[in-house]
C-alpha positions as CSV (number, residue, x, y, z in Angstrom):
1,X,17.8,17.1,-26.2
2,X,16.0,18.7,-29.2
3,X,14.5,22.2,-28.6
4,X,10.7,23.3,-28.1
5,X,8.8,23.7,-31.7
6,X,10.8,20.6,-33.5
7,X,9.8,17.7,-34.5
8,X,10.2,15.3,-31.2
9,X,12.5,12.4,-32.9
10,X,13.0,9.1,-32.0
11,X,15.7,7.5,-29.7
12,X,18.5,4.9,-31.4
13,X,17.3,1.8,-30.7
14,X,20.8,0.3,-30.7
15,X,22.1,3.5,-28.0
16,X,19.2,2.6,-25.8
17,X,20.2,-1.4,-25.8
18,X,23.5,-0.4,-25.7
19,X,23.2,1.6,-22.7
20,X,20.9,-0.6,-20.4
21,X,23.8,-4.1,-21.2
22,X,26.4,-1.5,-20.1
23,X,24.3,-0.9,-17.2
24,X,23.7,-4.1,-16.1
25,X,27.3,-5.8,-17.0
26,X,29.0,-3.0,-14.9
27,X,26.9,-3.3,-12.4
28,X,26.5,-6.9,-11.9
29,X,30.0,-7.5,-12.5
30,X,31.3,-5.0,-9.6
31,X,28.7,-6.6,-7.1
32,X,29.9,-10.1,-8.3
33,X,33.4,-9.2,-7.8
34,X,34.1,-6.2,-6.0
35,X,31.2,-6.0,-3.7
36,X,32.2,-3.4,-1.3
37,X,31.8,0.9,-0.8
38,X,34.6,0.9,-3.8
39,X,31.8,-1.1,-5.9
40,X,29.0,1.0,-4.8
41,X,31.2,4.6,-6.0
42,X,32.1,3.0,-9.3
43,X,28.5,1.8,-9.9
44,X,27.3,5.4,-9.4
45,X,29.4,7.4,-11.6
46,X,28.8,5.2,-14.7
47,X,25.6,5.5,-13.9
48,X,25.3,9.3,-13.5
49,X,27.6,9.3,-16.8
50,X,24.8,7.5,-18.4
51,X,22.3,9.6,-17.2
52,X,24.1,12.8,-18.5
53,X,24.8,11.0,-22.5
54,X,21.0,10.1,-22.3
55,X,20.0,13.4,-21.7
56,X,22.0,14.9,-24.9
57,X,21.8,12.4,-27.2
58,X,17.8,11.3,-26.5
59,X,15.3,14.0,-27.3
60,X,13.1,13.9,-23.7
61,X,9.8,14.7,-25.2
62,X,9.7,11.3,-26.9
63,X,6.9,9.4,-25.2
64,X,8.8,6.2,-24.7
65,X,11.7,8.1,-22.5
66,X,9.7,7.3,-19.4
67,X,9.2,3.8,-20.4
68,X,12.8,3.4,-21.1
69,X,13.4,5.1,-17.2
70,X,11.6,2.3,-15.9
71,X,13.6,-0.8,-17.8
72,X,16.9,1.2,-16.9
73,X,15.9,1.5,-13.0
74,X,14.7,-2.2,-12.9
75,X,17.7,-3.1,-14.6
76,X,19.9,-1.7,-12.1
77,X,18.4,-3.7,-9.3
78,X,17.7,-6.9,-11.5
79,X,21.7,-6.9,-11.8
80,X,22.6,-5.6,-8.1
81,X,20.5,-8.6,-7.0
82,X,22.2,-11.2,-9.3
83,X,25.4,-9.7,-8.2
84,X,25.4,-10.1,-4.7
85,X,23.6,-13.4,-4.5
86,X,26.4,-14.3,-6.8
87,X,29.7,-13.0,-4.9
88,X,28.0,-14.3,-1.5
89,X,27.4,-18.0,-2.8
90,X,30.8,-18.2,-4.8
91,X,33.6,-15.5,-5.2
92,X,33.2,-14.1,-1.5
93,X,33.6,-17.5,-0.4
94,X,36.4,-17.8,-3.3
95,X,38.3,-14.8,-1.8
96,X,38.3,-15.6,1.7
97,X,40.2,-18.5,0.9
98,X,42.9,-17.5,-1.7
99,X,43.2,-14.5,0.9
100,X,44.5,-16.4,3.5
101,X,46.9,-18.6,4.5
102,X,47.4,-22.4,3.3
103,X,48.4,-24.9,6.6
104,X,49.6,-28.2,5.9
105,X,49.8,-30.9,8.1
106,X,47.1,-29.6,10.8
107,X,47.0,-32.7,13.4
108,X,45.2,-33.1,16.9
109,X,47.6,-30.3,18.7
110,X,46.5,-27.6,16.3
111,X,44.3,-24.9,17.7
112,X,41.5,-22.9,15.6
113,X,42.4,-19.6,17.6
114,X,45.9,-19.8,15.6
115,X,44.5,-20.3,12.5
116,X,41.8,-18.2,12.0
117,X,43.4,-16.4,9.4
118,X,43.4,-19.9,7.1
119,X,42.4,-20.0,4.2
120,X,42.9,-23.4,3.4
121,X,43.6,-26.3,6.1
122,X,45.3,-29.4,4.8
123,X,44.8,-31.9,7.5
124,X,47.2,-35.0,8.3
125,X,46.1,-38.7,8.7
126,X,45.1,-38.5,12.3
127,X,42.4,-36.4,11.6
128,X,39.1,-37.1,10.3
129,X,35.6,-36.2,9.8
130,X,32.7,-38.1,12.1
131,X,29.8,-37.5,10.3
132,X,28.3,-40.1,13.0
133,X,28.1,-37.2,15.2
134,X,26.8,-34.8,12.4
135,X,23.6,-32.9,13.2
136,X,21.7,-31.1,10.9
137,X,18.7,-28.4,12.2
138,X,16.1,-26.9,9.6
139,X,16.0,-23.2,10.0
140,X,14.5,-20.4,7.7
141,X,13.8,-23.5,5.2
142,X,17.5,-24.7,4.7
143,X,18.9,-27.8,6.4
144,X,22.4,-26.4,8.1
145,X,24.7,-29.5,8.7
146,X,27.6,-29.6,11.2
147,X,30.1,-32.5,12.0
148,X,33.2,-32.2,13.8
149,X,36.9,-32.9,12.3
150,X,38.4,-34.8,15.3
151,X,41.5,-37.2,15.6
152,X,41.0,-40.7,14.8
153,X,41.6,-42.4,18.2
154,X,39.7,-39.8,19.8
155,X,36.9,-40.8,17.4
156,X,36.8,-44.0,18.0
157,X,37.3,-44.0,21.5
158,X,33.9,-41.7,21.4
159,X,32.0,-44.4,19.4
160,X,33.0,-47.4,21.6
161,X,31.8,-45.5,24.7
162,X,29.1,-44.0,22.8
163,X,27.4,-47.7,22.2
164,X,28.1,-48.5,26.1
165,X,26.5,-45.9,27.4
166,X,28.8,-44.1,28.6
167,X,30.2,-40.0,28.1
168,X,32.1,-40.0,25.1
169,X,35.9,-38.9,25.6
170,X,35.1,-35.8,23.4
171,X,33.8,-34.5,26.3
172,X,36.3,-33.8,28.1
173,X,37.6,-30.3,28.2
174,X,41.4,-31.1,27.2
175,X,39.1,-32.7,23.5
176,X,37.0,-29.7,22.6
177,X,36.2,-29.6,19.4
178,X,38.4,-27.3,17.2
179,X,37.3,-27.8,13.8
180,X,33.8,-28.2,12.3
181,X,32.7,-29.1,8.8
182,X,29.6,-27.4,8.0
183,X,27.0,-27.5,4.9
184,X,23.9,-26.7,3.5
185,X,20.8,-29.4,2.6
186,X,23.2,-32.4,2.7
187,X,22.3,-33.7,6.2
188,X,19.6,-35.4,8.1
189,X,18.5,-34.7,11.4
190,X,21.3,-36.9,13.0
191,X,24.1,-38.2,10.7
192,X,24.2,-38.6,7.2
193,X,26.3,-35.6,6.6
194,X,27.4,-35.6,3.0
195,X,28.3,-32.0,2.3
196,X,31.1,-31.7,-0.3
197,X,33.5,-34.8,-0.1
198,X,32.2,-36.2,2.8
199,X,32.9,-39.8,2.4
200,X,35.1,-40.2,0.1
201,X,38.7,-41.3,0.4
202,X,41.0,-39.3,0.4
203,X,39.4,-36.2,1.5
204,X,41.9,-34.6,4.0
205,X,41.4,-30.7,3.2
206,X,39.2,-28.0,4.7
207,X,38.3,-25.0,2.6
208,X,37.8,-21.9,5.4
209,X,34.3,-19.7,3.9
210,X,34.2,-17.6,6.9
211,X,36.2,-14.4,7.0
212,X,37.7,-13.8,10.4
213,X,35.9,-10.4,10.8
214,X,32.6,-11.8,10.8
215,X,33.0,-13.2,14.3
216,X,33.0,-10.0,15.3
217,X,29.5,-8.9,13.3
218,X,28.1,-12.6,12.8
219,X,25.8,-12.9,10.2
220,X,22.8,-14.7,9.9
221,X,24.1,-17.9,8.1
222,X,27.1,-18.0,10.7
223,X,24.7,-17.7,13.7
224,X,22.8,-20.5,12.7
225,X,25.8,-22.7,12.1
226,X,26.6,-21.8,15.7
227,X,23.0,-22.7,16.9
228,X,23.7,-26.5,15.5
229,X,27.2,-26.8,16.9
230,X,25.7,-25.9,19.9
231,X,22.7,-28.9,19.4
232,X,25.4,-31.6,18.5
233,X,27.6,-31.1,21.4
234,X,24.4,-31.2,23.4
235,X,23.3,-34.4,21.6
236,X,26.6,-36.1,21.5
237,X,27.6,-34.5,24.9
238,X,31.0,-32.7,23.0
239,X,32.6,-30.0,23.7
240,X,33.7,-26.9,21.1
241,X,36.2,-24.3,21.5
242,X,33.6,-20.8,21.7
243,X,35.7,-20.1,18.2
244,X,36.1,-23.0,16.0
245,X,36.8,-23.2,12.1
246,X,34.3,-23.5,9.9
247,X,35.2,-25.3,6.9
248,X,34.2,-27.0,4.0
249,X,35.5,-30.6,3.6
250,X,37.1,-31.4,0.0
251,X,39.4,-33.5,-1.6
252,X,41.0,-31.3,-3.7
253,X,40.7,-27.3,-2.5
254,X,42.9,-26.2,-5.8
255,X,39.9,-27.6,-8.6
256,X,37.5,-26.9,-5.8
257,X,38.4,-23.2,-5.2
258,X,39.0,-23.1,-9.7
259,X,35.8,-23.8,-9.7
260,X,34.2,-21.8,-7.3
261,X,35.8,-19.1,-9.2
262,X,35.0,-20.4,-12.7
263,X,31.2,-20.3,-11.3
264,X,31.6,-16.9,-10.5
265,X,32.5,-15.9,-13.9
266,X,29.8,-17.9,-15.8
267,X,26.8,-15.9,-14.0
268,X,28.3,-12.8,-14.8
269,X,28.6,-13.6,-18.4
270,X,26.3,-16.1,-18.8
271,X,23.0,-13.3,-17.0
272,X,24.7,-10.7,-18.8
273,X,24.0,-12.3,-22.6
274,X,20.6,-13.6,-21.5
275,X,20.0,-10.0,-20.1
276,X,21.2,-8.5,-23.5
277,X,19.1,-10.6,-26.0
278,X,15.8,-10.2,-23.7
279,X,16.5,-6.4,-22.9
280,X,17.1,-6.0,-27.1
281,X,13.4,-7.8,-27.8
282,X,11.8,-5.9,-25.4
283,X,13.5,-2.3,-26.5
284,X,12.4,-3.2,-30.3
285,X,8.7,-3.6,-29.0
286,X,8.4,-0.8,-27.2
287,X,10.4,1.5,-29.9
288,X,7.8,-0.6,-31.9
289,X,4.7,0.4,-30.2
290,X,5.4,4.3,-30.0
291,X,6.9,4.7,-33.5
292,X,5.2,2.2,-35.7
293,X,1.9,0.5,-34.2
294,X,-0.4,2.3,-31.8
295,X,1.2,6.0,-32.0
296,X,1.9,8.6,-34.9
297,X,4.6,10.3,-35.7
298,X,4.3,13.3,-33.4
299,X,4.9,17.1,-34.2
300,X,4.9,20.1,-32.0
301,X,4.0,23.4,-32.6
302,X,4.5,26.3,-30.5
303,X,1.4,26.9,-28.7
304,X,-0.7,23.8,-30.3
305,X,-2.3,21.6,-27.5
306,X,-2.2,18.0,-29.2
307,X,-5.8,16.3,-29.0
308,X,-7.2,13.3,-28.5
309,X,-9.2,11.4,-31.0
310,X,-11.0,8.2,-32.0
311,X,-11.2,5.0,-29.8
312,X,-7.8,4.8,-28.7
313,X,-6.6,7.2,-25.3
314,X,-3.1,7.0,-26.3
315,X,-3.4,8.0,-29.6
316,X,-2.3,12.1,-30.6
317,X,-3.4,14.1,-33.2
318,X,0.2,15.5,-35.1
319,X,-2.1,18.8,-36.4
320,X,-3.3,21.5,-34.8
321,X,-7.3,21.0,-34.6
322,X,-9.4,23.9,-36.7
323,X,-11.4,26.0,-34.9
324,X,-15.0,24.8,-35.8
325,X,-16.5,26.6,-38.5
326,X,-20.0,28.1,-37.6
327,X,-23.0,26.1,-38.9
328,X,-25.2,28.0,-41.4
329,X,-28.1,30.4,-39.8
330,X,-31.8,27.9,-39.8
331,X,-34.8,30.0,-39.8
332,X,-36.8,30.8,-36.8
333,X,-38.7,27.9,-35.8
334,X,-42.4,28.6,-35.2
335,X,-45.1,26.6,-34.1
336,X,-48.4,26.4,-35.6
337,X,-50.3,28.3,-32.5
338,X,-47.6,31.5,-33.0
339,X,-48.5,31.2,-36.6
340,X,-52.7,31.4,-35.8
341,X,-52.9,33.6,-33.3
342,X,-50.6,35.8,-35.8
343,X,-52.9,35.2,-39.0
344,X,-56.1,35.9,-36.7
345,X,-54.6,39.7,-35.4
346,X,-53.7,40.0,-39.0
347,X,-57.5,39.4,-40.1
348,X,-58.8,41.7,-37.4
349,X,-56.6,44.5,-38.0
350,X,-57.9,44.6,-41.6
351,X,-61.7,44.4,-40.4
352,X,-61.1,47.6,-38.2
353,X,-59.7,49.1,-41.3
């Protein structure tokens, strides 16, 4: 920072860009990837480091240092908010399932309580998914879709009862519902459910996007998913284990979790080059508007007081301002009743003479 009674010098341009893209990509990238306390620490000491360079290398006085405060701080956020909207729609769900385990062959006998630390389910050719008994409840907006992965026999067992009017077998506590496929917008009210690869052949696989711990602290999006499990086994008069895995139905969980993870990467890079050409416009104009269009250069002396002058508030004078010099002395201004009633005691005081 450059001393009292210098000339107050401009900031780098190309150190201020410089430091608000490192800002953002570190930040956005340990929120998209790393979101956790860990994330949080690292994100804090490069920011304090950045705070301490900025303070050396930028001379303070400048008047566009608070601007550039407020594009740093907004940046921040702007790239903590990408961040976590990013790892929560695509790596968290990523990492929860390359973090657990892969189970293969998962028939009618398999119970969620055992493998609720899956990551990926490969199911067998009993089991399928009867989106006939999907339900799908608008909440907050967003259409949340369940249907539930069932045996084949059983399923059809449930229809042909179903359509006489009778309780479907489903219902029955020895059939309670283990696994659930679940989705967003890709539903109607009752049936319809095409989340994912619902409906196509071959689609046999459940990716698992809940961690385990979260059915100890539920969030908001799993609560909800609850709420219309709970309305289709109402509806459909089923059953469902208080625990049952969420998953979503694919054909292929390998290209399905490669991209999931592919996504990931492309907002990270992708936000971070639109954020670097915008922030770079936006630094030029502003560097522009102190330096080169509405202010002037601006000196300090010790003890001057800048002024204002002309039309424009934000405009400085660089010069200390003169004292005023003092106006030449006018004569005495008399008016024409001083200067009679003068003349008249003049004439009278040479008549007494």
């Amino acid at each position: 920072m450059k001393s009292a009674g210098r000339k107050i010098s401009s900031p780098s341009i190309g150190l201020v860009i410089f430091g608000l893209v490192t800002a953002y990509i570190s930040v956005c990238g340990l929120t998209s990837l790393w979101l956790g306390t860990e994330a949080l620490i690292v994100s804090v000491l490069i920011l304090l480091l950045e705070v301490a360079i900025a303070a050396e290398a930028f001379d303070l006085r400048h008047p566009s240092m608070p601007w550039f405060l407020i594009i740093w701080i907004f940046s921040v956020g702007l790239a903590a908010s990408i961040g976590v909207g990013n790892y929560h729609a695509t790596y968290g769900p990523y990492k929860t399932a390359t973090s657990g385990r892969f189970y293969d062959n998962v028939g009618r006998d398999a119970k969620a309580a055992v493998l609720m630390d899956a990551g990926v389910v490969d199911f067998d050719s009993t089991m399928v998914l009867d989106d006939t008994l999907s339900v799908g409840l608008t909440l907050g907006g967003v259409t949340y879709c369940a249907a539930p992965i069932v045996s084949s026999d059983a399923s059809q067992l449930a229809g042909a009862e179903g359509d006489a009017g009778k309780a479907p077998v489903l219902g029955s506590s020895s059939m309670a519902v283990q696994f659930w496929a679940t989705g967003r917008d890709c539903c109607g009210s009752r049936g319809g459910f095409v989340c994912d690869n619902a409906g196509e052949a071959g689609a046999k696989s459940g990716i698992v996007w809940l961690d385990p711990s979260a059915w100890q602290q539920p969030s908001v999006e799993h609560t909800r998913f609850m709420q219309v499990i709970q309305a289709s086994c109402a509806l459909h008069d089923l059953q469902s284990v208080p625990q049952p895995l969420l998953v979503h139905w694919v054909h292929s969980p390998r290209n399905v979790l490669l991209g999931m993870f592919t996504r990931s990467l492309l907002v990270w890079i992708v936000s971070s080059i639109v954020y670097g050409v915008a922030i770079s416009a936006i630094v030029a104009l502003t560097n522009y508007y102190f330096d080169m269009g509405v202010r002037s250069p601006v000196e300090e002396y010790p003890g001057a007081m800048p002024h204002r002058y002309g039309n424009d508030p934000f405009a400085t004078h660089s010069k200390l301002q003169a004292p005023p010099e003092a106006s030449p002395a006018e004569p005495p201004k008399t008016s024409v009743r001083m200067w009679l009633t003068s003349a008249f005691k003049s004439k009278g005081a040479d008549d007494a003479a």
